[in-house]
C-alpha positions as CSV (number, residue, x, y, z in Angstrom):
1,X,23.5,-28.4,-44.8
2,X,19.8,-27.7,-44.7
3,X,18.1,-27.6,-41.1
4,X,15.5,-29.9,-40.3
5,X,12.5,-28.0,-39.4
6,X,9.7,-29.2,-37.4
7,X,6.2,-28.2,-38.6
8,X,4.8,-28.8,-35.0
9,X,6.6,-26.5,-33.7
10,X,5.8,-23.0,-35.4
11,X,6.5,-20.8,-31.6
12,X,4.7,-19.6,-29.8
13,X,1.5,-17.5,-31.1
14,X,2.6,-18.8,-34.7
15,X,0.2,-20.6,-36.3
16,X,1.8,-23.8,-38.0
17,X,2.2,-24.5,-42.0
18,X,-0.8,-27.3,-41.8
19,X,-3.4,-28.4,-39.3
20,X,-3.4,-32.1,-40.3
21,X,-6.0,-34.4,-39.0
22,X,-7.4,-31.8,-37.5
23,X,-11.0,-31.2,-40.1
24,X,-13.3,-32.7,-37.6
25,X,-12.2,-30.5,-34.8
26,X,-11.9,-27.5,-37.1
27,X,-15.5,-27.9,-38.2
28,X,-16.5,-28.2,-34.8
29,X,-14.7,-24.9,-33.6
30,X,-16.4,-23.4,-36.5
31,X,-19.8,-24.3,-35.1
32,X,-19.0,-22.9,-31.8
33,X,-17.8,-19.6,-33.6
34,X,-21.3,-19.3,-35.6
35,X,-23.4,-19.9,-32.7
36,X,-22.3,-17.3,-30.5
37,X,-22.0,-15.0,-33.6
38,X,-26.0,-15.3,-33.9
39,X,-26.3,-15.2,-29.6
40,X,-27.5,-19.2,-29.7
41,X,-26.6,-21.3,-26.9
42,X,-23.0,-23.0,-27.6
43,X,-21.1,-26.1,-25.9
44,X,-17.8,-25.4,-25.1
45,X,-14.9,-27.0,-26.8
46,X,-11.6,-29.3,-25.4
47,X,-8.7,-29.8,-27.6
């Protein structure tokens, strides 16, 4: 018998197999990530 595996939970420091739902936030972080790479003013983020 196969186990059931849960993709929401990877462990810890794991990153999981997909980030469903998650493009809007990921687009955002991405944002954040080029604004401080170019030293601009950035708003923080709350997941």
């Amino acid at each position: 018998m196969d186990p059931v595996r849960n993709p929401f939970a990877p462990g810890a420091g794991q990153r999981p197999p997909e980030l469903a739902g998650r493009d809007k936030e990921l687009a955002a972080f991405e944002v954040v990530l080029e604004r401080v790479a170019r030293g601009r003013p950035e708003r923080s983020l709350v997941l």
